[in-house]
C-alpha atoms as a printed R data frame, in Angstrom:
    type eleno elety resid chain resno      x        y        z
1   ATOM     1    CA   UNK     A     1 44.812 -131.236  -99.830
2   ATOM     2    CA   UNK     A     2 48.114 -133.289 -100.166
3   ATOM     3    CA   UNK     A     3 48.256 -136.938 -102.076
4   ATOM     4    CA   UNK     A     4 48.442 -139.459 -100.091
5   ATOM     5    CA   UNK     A     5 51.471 -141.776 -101.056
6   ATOM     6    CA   UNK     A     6 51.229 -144.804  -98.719
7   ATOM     7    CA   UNK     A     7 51.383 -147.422 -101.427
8   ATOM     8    CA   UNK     A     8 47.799 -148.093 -101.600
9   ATOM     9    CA   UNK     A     9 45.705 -147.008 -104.514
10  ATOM    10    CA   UNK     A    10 43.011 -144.472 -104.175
11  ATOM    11    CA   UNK     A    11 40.196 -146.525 -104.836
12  ATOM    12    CA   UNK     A    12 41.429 -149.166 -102.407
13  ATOM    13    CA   UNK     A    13 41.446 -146.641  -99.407
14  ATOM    14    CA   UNK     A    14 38.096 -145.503 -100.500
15  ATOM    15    CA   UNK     A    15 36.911 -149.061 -100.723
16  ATOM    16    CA   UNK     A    16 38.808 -149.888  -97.412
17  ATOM    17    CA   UNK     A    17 37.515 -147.239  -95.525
18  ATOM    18    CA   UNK     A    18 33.867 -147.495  -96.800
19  ATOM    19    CA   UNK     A    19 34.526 -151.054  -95.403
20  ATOM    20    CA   UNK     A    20 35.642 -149.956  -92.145
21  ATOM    21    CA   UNK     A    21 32.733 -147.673  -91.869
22  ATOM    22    CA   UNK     A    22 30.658 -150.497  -91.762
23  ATOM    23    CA   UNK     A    23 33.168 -151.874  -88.984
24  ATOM    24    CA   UNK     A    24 32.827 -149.033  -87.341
25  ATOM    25    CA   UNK     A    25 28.717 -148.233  -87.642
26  ATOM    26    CA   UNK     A    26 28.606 -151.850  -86.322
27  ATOM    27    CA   UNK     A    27 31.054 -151.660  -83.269
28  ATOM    28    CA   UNK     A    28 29.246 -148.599  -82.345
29  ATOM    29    CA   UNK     A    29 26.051 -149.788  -82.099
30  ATOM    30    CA   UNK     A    30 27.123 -152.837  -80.406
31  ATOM    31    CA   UNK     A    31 28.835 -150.378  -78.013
32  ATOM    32    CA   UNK     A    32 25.429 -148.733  -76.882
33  ATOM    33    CA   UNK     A    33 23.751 -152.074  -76.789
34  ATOM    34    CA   UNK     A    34 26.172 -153.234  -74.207
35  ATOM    35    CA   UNK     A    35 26.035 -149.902  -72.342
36  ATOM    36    CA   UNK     A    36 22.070 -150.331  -72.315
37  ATOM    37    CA   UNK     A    37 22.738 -153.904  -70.798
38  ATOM    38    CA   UNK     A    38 25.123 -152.673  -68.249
39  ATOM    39    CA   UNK     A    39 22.514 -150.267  -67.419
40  ATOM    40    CA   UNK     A    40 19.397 -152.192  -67.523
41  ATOM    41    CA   UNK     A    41 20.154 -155.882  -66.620
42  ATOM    42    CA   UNK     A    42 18.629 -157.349  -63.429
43  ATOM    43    CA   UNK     A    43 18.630 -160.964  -61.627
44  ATOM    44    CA   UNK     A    44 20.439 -163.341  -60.622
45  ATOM    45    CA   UNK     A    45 23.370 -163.015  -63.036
46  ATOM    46    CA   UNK     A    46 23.129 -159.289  -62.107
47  ATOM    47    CA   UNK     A    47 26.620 -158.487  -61.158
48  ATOM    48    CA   UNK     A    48 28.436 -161.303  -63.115
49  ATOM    49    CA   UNK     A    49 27.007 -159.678  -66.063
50  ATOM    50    CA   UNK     A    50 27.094 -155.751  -64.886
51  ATOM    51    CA   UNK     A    51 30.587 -156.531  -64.669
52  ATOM    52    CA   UNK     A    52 31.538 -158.367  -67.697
53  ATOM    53    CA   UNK     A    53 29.262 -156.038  -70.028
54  ATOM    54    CA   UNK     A    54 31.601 -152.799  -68.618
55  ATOM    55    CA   UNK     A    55 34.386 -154.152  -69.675
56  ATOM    56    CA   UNK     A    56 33.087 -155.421  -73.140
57  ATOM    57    CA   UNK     A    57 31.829 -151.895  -73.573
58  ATOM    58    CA   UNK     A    58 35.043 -150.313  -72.578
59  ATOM    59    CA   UNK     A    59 36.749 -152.556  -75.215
60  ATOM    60    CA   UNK     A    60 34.160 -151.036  -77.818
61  ATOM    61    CA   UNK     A    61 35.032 -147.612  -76.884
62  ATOM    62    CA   UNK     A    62 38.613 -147.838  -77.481
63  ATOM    63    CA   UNK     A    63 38.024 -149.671  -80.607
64  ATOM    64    CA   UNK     A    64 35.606 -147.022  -82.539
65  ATOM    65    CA   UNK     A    65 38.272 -144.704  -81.779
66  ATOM    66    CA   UNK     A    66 41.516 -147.093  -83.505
67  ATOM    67    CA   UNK     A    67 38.476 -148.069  -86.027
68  ATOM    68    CA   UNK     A    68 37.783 -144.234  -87.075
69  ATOM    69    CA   UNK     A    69 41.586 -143.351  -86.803
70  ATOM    70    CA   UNK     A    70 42.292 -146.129  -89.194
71  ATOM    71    CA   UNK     A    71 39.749 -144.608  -91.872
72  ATOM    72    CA   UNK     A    72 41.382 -141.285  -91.262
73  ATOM    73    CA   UNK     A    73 44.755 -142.464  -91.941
74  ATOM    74    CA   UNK     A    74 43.177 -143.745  -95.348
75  ATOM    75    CA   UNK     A    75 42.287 -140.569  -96.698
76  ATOM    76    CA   UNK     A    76 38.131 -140.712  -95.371
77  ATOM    77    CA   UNK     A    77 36.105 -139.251  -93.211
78  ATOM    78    CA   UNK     A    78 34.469 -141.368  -90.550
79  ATOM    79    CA   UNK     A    79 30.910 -141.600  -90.336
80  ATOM    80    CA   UNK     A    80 29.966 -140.307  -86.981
81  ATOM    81    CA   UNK     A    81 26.395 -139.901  -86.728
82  ATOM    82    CA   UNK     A    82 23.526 -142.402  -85.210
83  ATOM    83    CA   UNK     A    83 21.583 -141.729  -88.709
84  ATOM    84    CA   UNK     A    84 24.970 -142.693  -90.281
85  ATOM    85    CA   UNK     A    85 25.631 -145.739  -87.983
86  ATOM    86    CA   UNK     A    86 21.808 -146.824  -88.695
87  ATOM    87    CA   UNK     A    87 22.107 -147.179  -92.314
88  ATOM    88    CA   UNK     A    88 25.491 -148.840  -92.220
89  ATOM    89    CA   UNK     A    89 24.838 -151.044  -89.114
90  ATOM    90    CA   UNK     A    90 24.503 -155.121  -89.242
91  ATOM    91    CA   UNK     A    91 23.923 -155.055  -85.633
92  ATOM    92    CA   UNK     A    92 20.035 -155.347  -84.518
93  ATOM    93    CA   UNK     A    93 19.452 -153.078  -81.954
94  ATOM    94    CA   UNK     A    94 17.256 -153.989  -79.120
95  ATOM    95    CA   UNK     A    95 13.565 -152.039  -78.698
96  ATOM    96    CA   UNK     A    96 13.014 -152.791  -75.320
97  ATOM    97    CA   UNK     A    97 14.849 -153.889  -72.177
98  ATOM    98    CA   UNK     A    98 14.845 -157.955  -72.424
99  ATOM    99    CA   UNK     A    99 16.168 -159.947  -70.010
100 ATOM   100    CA   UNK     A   100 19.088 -161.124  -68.788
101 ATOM   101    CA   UNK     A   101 19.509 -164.347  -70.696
102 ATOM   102    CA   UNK     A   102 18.021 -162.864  -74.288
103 ATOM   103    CA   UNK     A   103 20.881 -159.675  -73.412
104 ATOM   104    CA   UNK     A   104 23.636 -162.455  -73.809
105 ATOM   105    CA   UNK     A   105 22.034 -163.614  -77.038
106 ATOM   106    CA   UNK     A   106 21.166 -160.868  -78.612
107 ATOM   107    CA   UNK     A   107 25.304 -159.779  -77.758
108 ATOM   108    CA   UNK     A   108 26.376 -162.822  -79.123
109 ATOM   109    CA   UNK     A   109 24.071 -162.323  -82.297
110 ATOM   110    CA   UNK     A   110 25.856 -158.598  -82.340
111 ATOM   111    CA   UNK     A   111 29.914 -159.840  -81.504
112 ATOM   112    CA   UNK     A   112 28.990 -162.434  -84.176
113 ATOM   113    CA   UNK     A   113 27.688 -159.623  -86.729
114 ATOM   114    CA   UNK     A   114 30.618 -157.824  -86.051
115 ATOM   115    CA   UNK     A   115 32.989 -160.773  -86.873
116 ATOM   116    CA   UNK     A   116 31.047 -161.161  -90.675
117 ATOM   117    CA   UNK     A   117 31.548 -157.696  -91.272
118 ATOM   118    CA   UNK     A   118 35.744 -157.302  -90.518
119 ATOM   119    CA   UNK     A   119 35.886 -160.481  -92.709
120 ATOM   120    CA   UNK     A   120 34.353 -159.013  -95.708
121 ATOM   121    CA   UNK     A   121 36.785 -155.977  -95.526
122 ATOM   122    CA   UNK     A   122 39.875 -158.402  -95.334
123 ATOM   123    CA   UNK     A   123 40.263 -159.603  -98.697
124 ATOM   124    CA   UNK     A   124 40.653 -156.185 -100.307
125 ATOM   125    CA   UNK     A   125 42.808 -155.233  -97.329
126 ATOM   126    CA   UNK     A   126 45.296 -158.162  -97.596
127 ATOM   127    CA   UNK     A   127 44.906 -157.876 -101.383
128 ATOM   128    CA   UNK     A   128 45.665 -154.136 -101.212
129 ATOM   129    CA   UNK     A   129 48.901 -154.758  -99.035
130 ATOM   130    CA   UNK     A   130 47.548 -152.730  -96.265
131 ATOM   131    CA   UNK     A   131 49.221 -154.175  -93.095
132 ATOM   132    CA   UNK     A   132 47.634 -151.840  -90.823
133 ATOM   133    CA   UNK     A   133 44.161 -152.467  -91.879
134 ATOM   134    CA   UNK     A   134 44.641 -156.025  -91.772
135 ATOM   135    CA   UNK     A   135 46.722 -155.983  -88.162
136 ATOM   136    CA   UNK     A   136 43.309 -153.828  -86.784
137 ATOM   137    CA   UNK     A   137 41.394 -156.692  -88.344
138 ATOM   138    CA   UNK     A   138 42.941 -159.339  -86.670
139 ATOM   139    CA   UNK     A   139 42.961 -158.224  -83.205
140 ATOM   140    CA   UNK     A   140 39.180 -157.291  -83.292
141 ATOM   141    CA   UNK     A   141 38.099 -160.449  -84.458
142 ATOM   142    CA   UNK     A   142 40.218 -162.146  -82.299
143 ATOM   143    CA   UNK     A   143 38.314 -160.011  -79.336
144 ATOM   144    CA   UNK     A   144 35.476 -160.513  -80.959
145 ATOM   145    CA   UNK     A   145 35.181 -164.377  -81.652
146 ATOM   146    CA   UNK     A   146 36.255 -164.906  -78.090
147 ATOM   147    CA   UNK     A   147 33.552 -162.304  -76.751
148 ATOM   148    CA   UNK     A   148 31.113 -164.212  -78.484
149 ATOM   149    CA   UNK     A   149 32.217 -167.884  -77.228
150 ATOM   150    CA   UNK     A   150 32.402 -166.671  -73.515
151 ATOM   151    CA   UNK     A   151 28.744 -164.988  -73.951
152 ATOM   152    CA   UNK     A   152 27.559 -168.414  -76.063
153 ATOM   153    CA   UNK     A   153 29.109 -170.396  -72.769
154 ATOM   154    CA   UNK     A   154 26.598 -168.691  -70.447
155 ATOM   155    CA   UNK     A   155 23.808 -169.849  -72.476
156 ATOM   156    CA   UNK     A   156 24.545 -173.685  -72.887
């Protein structure tokens, strides 16, 4: 296998990318638990919140796939398996169907878990010069902050 000669030590793209595993693992499992609200979510908020978990679940998709890219470009393989995503995961999954009002918290709970996780992988990215990392970083907790404020809106 060739070096890779980005400017960013070895251990830093192993420690970046275990990082973004976790950022991954955790925007994956946040991805099914919206997909399970879309799916299961009932009342009088019904198509308010059919609608608005779609598109927060489309966001998700598109951002595994930049998230896993990203860990690629660093030299790693990305975890891709639920027994993978399980052990890395911050993000409670839900055992049963609750309703519509405990769905919004528990995705705020989730976007909010998400949010902790990029943060911790920052430092070392910014540290480690990696622009990239830290641009991907940015714009998901930017989309994730504001997910989480719009969701803790409903509730209040």
């Amino acid at each position: 296998m060739m070096n890779i000669e980005i400017g960013i030590s070895e251990r830093d793209r192993q420690d970046i990318a275990a990082g973004l595993g976790r950022l991954l693992a955790d925007s994956y499992t946040l991805y099914l638990k919206t997909h399970n609200f879309h799916w299961n979510v009932t009342g009088p908020m019904f198509n308010t919140l059919h609608l608005m978990f779609e598109q927060e679940y489309t966001d998700l998709a598109e951002a595994v796939d930049l998230i896993a890219e990203r860990i690629r470009a660093l030299g790693a393989y990305a975890p891709g398996s639920y027994a993978e995503y399980s052990r890395l995961t911050s993000v409670e999954e839900a055992s049963e169907v609750p309703s519509a009002t405990e769905m919004i918290a528990h995705l705020v709970k989730g976007h909010e878990a998400v949010v902790r996780t990029a943060r911790e992988i920052f430092p070392l990215a910014e540290k480690s010069n990696d622009e990239s990392t830290c641009d991907l970083l940015t714009q998901r907790l930017q989309v994730h902050e504001k997910t989480a404020w719009m969701l803790r809106s409903m509730l209040n």
